[in-house]
Backbone bond lengths (Angstrom), bond angles and torsions (degrees), N, CA, C in turn:
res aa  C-N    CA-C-N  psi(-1)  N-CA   C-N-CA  omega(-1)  CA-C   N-CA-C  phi
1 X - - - 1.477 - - 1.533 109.35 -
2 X 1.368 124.68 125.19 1.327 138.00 -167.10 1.656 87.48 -67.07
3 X 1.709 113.48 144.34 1.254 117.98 172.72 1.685 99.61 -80.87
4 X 1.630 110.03 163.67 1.324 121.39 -168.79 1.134 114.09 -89.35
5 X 1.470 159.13 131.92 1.061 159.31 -141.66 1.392 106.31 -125.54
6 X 1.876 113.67 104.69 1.512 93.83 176.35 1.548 125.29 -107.81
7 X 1.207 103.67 128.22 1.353 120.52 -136.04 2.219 87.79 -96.48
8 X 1.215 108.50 -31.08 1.730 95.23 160.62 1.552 113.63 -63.41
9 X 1.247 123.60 -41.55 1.915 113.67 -179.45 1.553 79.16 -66.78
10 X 1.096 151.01 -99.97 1.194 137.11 -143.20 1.453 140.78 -22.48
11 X 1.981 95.94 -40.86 1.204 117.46 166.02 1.536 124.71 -46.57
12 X 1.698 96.83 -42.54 1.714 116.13 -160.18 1.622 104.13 -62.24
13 X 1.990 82.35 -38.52 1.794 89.06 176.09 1.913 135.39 -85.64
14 X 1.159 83.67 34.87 1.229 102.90 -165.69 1.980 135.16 78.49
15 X 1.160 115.39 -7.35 1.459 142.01 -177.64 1.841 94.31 -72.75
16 X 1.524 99.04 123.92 1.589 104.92 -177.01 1.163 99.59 -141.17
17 X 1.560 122.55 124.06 1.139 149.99 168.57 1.255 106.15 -38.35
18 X 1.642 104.48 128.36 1.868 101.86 156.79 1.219 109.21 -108.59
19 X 1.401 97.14 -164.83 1.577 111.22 -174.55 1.723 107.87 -83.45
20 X 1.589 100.22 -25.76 1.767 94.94 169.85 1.493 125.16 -88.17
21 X 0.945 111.26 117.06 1.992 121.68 -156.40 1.649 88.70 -50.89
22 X 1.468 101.54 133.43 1.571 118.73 -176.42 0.872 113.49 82.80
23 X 1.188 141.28 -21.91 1.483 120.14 172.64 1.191 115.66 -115.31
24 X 1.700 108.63 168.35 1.645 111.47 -169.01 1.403 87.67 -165.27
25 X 1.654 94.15 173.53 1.643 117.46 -145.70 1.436 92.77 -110.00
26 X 1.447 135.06 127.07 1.021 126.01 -162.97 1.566 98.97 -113.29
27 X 1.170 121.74 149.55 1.561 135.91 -160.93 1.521 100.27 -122.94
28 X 1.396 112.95 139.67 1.401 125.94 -164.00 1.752 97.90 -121.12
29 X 1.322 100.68 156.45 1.695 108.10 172.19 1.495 106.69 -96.58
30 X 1.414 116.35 115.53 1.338 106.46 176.22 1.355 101.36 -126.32
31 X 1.359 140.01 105.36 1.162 158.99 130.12 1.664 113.46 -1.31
32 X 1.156 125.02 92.26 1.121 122.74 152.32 2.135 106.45 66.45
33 X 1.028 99.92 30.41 1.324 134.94 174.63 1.968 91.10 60.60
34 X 0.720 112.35 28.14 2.050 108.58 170.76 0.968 136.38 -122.99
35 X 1.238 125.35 121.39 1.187 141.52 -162.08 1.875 123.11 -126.54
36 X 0.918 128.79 79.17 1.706 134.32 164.29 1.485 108.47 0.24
37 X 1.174 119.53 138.38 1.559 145.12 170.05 1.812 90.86 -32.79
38 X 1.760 105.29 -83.55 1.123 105.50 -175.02 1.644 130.76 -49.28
39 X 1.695 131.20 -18.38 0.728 115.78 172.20 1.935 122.64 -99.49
40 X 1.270 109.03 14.15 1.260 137.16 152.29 1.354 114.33 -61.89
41 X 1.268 120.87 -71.66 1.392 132.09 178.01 1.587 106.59 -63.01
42 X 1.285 126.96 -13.60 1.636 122.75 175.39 1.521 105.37 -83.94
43 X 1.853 112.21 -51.69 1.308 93.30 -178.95 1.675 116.45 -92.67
44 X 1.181 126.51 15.49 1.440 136.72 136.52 1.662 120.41 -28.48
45 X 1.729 87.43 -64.45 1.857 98.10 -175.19 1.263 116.35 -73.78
46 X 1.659 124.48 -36.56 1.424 129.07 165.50 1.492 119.32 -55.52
47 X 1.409 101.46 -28.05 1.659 97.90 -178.24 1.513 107.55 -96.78
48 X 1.665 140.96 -2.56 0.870 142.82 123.39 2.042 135.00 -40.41
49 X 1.212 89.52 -44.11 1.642 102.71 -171.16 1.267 100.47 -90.07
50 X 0.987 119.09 -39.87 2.163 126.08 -163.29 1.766 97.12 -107.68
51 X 1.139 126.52 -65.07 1.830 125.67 -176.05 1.254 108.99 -77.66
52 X 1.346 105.34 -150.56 1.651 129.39 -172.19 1.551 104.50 -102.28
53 X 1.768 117.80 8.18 1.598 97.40 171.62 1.112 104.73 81.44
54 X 2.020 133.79 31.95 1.154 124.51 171.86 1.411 98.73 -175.11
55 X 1.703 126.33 143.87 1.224 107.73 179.27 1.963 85.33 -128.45
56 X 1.528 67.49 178.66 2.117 77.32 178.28 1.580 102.64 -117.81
57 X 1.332 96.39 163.09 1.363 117.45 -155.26 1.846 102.62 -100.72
58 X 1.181 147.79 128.10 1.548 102.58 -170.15 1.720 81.12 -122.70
59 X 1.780 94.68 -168.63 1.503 103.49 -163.05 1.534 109.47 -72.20
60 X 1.220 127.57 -6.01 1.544 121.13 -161.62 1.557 89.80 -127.63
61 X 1.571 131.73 42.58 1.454 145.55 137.34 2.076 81.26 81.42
62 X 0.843 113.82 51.65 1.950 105.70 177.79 2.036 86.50 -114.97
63 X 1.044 65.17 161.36 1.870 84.23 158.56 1.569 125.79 -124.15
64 X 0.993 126.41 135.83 1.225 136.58 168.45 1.957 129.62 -117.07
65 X 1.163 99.01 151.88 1.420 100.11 -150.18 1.922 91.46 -121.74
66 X 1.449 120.22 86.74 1.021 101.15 -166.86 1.583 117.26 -85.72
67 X 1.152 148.53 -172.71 1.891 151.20 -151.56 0.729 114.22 16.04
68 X 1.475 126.24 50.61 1.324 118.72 140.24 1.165 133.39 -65.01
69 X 1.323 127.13 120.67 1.389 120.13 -175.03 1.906 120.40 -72.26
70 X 1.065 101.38 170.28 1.593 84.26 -174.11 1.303 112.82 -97.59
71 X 1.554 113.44 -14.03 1.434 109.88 -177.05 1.414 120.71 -75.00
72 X 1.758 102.38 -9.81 1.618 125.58 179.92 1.593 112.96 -96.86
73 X 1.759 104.61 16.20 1.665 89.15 -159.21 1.359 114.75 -93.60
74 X 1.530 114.75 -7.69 1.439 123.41 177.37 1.212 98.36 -73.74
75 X 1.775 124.66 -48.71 1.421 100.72 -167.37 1.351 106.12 -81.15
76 X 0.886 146.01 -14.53 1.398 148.16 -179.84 1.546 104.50 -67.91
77 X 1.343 127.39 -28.38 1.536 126.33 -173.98 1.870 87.49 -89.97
78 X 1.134 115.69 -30.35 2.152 107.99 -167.05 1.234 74.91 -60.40
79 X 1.642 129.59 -80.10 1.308 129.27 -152.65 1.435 121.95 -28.70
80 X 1.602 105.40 -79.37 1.127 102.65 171.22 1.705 145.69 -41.39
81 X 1.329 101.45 -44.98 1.790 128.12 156.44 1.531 109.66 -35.69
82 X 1.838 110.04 -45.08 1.484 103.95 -166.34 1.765 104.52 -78.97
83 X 1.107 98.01 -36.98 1.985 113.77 173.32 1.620 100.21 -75.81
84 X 1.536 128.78 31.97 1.740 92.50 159.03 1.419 100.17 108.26
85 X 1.407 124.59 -68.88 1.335 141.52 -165.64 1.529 134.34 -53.59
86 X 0.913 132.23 104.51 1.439 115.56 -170.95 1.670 85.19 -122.17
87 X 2.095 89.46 172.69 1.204 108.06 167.44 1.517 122.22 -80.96
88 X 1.507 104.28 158.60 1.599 102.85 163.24 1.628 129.80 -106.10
89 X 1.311 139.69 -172.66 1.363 126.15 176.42 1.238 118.71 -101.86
90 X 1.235 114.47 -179.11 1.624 111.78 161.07 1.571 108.47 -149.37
91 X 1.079 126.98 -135.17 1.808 123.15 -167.39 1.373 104.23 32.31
92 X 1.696 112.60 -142.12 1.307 129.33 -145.19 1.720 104.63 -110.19
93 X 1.511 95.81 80.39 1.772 99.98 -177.16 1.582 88.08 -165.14
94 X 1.297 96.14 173.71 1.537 125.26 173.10 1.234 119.30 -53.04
95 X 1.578 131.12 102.64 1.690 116.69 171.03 1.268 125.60 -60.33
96 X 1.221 98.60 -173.36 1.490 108.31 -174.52 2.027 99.96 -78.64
97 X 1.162 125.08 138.02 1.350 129.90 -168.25 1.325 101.32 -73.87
98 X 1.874 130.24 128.73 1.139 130.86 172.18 1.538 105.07 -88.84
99 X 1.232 113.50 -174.72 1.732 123.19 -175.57 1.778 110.92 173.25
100 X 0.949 131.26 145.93 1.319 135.22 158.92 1.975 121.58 -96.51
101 X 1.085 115.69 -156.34 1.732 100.98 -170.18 1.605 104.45 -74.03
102 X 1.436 116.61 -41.03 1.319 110.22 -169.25 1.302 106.34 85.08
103 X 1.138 113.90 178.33 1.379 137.38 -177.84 1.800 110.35 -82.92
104 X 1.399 142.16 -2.00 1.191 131.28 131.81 1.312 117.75 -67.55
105 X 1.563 138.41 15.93 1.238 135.63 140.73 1.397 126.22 -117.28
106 X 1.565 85.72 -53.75 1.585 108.38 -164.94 1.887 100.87 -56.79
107 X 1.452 107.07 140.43 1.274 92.82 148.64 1.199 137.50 -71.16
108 X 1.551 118.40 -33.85 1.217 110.74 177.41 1.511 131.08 -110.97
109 X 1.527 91.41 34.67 1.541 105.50 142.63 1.106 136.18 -44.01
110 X 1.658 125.99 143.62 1.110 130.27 175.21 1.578 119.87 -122.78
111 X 1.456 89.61 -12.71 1.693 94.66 170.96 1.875 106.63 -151.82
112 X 1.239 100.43 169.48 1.607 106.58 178.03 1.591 100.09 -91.39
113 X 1.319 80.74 104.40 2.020 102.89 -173.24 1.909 99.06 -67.49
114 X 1.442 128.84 -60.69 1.257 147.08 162.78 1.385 103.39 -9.77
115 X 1.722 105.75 -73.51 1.788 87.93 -154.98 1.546 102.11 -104.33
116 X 1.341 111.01 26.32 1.651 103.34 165.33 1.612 76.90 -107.25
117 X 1.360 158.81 -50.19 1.330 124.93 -170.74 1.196 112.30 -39.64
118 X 1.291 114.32 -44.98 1.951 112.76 -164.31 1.740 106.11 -77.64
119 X 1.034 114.97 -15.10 1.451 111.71 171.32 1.375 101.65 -94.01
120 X 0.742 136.53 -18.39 1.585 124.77 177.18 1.676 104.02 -96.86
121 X 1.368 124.76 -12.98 1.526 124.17 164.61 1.058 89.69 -70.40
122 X 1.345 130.05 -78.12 1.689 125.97 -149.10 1.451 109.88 -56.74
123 X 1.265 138.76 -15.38 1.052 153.97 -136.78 1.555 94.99 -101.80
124 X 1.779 100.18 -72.17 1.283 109.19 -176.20 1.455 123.37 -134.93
125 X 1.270 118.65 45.60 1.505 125.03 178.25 1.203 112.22 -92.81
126 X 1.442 110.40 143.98 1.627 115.15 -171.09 1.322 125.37 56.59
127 X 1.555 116.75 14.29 1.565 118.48 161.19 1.254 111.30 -71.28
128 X 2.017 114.56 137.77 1.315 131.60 -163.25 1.691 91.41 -77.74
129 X 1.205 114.00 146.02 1.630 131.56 172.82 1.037 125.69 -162.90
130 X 1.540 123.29 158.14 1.620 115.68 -164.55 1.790 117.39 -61.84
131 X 1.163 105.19 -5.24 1.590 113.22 -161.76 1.508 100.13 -152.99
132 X 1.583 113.40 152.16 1.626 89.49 158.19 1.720 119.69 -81.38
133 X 1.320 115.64 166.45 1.140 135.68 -176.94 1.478 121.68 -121.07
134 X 1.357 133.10 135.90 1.449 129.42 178.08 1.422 115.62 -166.70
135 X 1.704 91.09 143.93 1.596 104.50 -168.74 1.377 104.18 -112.82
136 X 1.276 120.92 147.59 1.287 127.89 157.73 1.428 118.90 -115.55
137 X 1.332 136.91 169.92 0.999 143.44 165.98 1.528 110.76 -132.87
138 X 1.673 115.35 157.04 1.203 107.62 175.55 1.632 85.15 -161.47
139 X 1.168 100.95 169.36 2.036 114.43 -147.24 1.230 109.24 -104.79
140 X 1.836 127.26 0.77 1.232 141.72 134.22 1.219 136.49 -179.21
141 X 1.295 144.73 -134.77 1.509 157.39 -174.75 1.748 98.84 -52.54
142 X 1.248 104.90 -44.39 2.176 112.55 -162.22 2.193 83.39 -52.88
143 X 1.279 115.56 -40.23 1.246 114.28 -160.20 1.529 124.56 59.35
144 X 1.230 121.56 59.29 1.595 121.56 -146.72 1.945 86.01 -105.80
145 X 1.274 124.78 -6.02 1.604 122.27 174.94 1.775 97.53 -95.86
146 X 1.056 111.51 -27.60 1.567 114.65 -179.73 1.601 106.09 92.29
147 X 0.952 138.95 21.27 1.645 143.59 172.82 1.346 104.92 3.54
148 X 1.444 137.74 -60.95 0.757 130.82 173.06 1.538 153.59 -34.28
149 X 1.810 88.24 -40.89 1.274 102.10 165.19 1.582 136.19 -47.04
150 X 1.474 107.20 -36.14 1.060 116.02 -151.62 1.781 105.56 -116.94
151 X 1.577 99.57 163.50 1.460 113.13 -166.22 1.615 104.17 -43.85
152 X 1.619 124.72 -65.08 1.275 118.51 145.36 0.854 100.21 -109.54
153 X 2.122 94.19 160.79 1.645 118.95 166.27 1.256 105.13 -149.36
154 X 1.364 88.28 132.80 1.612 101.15 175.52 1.628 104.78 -110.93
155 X 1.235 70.17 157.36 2.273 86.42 -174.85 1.347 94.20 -132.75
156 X 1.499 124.45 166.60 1.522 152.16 -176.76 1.657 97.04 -101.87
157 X 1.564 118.33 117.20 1.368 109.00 163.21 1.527 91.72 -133.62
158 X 1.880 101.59 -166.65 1.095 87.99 -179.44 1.860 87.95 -149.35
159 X 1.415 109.41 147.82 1.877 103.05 151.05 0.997 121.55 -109.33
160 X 1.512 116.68 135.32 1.077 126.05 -154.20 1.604 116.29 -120.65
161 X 1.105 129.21 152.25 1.676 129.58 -171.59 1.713 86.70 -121.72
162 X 1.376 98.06 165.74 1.358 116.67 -158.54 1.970 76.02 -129.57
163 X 1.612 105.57 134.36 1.626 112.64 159.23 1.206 108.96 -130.91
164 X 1.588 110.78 106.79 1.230 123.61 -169.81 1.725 118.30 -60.09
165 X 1.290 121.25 -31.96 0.974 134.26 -179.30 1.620 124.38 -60.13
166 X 1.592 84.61 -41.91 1.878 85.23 178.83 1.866 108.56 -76.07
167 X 1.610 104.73 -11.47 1.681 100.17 -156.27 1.510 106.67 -85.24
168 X 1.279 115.18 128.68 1.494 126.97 170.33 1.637 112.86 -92.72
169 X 1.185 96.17 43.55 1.788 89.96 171.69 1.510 131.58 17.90
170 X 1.467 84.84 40.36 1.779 80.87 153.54 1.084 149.98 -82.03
171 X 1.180 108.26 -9.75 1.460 148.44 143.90 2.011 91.27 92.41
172 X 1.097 119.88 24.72 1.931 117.03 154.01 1.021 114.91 -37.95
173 X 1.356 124.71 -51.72 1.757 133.52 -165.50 2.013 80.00 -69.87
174 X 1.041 138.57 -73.79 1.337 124.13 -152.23 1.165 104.69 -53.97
175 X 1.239 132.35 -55.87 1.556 132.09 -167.10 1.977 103.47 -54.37
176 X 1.605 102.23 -52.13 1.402 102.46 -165.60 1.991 102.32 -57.47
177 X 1.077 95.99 -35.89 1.810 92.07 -174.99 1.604 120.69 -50.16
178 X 1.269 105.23 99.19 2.017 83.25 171.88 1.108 120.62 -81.25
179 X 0.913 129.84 -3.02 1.534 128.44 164.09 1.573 149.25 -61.16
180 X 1.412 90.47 4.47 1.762 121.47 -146.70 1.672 97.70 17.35
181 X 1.614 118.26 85.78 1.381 105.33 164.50 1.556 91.85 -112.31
182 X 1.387 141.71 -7.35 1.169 145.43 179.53 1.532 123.98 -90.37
183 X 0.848 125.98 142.65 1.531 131.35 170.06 1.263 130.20 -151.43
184 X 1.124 142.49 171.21 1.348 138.92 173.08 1.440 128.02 -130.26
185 X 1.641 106.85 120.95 1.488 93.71 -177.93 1.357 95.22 -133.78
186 X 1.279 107.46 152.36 1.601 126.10 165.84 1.742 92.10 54.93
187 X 1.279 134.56 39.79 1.235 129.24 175.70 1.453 121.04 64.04
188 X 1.399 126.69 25.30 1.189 141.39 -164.80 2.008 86.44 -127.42
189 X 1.369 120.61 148.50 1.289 119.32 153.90 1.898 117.50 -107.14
190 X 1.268 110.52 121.22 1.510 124.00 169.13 1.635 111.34 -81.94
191 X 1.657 89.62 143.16 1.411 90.74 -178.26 1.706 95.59 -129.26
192 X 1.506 112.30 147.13 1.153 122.43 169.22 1.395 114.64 -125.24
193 X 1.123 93.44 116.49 1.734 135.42 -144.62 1.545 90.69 -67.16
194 X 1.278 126.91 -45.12 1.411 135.00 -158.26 1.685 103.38 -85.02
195 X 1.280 115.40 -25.81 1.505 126.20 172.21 1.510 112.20 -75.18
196 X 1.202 118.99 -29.70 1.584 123.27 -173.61 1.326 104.02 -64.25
197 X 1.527 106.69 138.19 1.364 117.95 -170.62 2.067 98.14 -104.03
198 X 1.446 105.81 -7.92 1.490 111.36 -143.70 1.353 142.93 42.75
199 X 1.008 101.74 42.19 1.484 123.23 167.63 1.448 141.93 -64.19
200 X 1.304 97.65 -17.73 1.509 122.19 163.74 1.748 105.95 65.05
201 X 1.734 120.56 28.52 1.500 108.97 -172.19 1.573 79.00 -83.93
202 X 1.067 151.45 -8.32 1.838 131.72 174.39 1.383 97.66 -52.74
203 X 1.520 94.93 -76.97 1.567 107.16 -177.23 1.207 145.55 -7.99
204 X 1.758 92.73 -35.13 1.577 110.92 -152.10 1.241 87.36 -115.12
205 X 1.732 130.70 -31.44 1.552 109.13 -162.94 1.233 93.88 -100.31
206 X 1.523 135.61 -5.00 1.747 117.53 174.97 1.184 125.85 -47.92
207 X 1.518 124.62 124.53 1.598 110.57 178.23 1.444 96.58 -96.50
208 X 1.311 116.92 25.28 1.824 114.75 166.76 1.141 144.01 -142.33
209 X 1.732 99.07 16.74 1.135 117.71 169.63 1.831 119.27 72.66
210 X 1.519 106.02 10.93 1.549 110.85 170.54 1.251 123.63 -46.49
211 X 1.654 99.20 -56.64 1.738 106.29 -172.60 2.058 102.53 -84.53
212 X 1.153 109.02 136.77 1.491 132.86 -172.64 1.473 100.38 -112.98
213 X 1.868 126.92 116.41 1.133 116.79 -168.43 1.432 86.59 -120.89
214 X 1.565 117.67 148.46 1.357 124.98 154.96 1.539 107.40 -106.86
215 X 1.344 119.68 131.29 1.337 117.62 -171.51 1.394 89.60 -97.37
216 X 1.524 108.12 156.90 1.560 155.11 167.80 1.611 122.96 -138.47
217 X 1.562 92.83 -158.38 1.728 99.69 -150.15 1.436 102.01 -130.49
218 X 1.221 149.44 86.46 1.150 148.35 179.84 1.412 114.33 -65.41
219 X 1.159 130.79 64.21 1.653 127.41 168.28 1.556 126.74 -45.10
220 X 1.137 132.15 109.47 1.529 140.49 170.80 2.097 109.78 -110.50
221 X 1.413 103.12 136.74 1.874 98.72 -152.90 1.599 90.62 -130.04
222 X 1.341 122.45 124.75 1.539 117.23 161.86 1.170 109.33 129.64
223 X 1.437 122.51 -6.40 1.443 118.27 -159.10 1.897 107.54 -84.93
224 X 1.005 91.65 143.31 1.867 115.05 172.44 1.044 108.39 -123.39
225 X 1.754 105.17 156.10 1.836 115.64 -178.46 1.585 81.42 -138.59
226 X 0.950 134.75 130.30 1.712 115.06 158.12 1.753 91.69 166.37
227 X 1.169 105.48 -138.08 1.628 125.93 -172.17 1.442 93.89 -73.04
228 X 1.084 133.91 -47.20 1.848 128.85 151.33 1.336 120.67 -118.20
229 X 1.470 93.16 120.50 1.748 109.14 160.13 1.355 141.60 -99.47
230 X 1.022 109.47 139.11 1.491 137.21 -135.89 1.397 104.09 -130.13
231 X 1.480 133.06 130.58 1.321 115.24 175.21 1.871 92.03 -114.77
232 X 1.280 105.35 139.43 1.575 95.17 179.19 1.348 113.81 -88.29
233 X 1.432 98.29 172.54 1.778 105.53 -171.68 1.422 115.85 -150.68
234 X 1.720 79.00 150.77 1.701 96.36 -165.51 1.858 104.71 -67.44
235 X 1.477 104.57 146.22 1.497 101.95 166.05 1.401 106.11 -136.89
236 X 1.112 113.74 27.12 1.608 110.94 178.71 2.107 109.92 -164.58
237 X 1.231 110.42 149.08 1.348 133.08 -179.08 1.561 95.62 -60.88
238 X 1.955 99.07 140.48 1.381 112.45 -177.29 1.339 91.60 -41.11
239 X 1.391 104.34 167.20 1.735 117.53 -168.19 1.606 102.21 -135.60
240 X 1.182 109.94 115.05 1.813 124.49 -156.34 1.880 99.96 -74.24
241 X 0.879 123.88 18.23 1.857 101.29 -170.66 1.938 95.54 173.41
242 X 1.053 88.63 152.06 1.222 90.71 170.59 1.487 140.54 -77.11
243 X 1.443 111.38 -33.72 1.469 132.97 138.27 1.953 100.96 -12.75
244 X 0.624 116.86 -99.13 1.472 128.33 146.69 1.540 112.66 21.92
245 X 1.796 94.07 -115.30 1.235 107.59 165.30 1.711 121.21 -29.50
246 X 1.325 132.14 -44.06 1.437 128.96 -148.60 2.054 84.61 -78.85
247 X 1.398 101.43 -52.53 1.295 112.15 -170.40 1.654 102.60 -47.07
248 X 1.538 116.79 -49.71 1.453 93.21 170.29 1.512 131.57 -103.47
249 X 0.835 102.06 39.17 1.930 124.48 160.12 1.285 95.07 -102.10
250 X 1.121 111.96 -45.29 1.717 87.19 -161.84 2.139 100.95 -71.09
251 X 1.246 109.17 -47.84 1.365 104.82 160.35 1.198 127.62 -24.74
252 X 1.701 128.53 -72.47 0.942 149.11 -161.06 2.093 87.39 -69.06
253 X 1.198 141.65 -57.84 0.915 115.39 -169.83 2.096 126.08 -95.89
254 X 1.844 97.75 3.62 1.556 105.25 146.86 1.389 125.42 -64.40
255 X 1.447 100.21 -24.83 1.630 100.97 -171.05 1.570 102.32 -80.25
256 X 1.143 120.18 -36.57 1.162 117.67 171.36 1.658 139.93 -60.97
257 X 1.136 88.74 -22.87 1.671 113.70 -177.11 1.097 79.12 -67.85
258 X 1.654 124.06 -82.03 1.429 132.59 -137.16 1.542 100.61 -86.30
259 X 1.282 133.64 12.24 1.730 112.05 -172.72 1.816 86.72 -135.65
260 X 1.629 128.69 -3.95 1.514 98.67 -162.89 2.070 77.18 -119.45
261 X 1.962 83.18 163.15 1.063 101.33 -160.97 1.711 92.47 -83.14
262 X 1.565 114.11 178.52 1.616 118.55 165.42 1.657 123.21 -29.80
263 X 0.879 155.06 151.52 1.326 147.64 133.49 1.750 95.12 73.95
264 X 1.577 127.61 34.33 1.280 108.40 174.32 1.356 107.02 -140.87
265 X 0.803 113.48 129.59 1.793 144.36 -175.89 1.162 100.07 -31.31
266 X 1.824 132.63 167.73 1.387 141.46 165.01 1.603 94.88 -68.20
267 X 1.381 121.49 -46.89 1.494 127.93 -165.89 1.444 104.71 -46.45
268 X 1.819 117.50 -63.75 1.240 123.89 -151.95 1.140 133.54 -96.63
269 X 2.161 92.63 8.11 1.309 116.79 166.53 1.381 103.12 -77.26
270 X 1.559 124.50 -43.54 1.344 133.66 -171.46 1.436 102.72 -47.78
271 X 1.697 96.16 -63.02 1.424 83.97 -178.45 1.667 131.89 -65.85
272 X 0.965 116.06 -40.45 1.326 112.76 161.04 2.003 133.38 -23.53
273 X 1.336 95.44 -52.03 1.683 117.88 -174.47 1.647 78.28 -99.71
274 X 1.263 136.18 -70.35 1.362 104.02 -130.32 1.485 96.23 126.04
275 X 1.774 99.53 160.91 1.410 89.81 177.23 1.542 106.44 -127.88
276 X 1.176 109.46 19.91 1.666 124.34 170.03 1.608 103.67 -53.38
277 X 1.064 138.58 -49.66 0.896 156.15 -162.36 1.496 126.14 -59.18
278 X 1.501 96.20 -67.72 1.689 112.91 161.97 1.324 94.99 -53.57
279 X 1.516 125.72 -75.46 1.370 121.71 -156.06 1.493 100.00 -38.01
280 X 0.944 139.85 -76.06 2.023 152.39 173.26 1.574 84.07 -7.49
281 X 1.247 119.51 -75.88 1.227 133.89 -158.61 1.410 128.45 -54.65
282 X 1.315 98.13 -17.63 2.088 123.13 -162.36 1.558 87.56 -100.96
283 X 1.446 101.15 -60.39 1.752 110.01 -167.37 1.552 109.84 -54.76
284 X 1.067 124.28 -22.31 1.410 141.53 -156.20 1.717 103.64 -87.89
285 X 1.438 108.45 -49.37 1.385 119.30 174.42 1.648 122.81 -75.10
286 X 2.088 96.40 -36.64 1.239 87.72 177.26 1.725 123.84 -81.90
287 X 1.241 102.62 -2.41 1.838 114.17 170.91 1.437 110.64 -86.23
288 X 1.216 127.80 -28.60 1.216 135.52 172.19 1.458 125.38 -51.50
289 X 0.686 139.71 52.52 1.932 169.38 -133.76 1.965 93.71 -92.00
């Protein structure tokens, strides 16, 4: 009697059923969407030797490795494992952490998107939860990871001080602002504090170093893309350090463990309770010094 194949542990481990009996689409961990020369060329050869010689790309920067058979899937995980590669999950746990270049590329970065993805993978990837959960990051204001989308998202901003002394009123910082929080009078630039998005385009277009940015962490919590969309939202002031931030992630996703029902989203717990609640819960961590 053929042993039974259970194809939910498989799921957890990333292994996804197709429509052709035995095989399934195998899901990769990709960190902050990057991946090394050499571990390119590993799952290159697996998807040559084990698939059809092609993998797919999916929307949240993962890779997938589709026909894999299952009777090939152990060796197909040694392979990959020995080149770098591991699997990713699926069901009701932590995804794989998204990110864009950040500010070790991007110019208009505001933070190093990269190695807070990998600290926030190691942190919390593949933790069991009533729903799945996923964070993205993106390196500021442009929002090119979509922050929003997702259960959390963090974005790169920045606050910024104005030094009147160095500024030659050329008035760059006004034009670059879309926000009209800038203006100019009497050759001095005004800022209206309540218009600032922290975006840091002053920052970036001074050729004189007036505006002084301290970067932070813009947290937004709740967001869905799917069968309901959801844009998430901020409930708390950029957040200066990471100390910080981790303390309320880790909040924001205890509360979830313990307040949402089976099979239900960060979103539709919110809605359910309310969002009095989290907020209590966010404020609590981010005062917690």
């Amino acid at each position: 009697m053929a042993e039974k194949i259970d194809y939910k542990a498989l799921k957890a481990g990333g292994f996804m059923s197709q429509v052709q009996k035995g095989y399934g689409s195998l899901r990769l961990a990709v960190v902050g969407g990057n991946l090394d020369a050499n571990q390119i060329k590993v799952v290159a050869e697996v998807a040559e030797k084990y698939g059809h010689g092609y993998i797919h790309m999916t929307s949240r920067q993962g890779i997938e490795i589709p026909f894999i058979h299952v009777n090939d899937l152990e060796q197909v995980k040694k392979e990959l494992e020995e080149g770098g590669v591991y699997t990713g999950v699926c069901g009701p746990r932590v995804r794989t952490i998204t990110a864009c270049q950040g500010s070790e590329i991007c110019p208009s970065g505001c933070i190093d998107t990269y190695t807070l993805a990998k600290e926030l993978n190691d942190r919390y990837f593949g933790r069991q939860l009533p729903h799945k959960f996923k964070f993205g990051v993106t390196g500021c204001q442009n929002n090119c990871l979509k922050a929003e989308e997702n259960d959390v998202g963090i974005k790169g901003g920045m606050t910024v001080e104005y030094k009147e002394d160095a500024c030659i009123s050329c008035g760059v910082c006004v034009k670059a602002c879309r926000e009209n929080a800038l203006k100019m009078e009497d050759g001095k630039v005004i800022i209206d504090n309540a218009k600032c998005n922290n975006c840091a385009r002053c920052v970036k277009s001074c050729p004189t170093d007036a505006w002084v940015g301290t970067p932070g962490y813009i947290v937004s919590f709740g967001g869905t893309f799917g069968n309901k969309i959801y844009k998430a939202e901020e409930y708390l002031p950029i957040l200066r350090d990471k100390e910080t931030l981790f303390r309320v992630t880790d909040a924001a996703i205890d509360y979830f463990q313990e307040h949402a029902n089976p099979s239900e989203r960060f979103r539709a717990t919110l809605t359910r309770l309310g969002d009095e609640g989290l907020r209590e819960t966010l404020e609590k961590a981010y005062q917690d010094k």
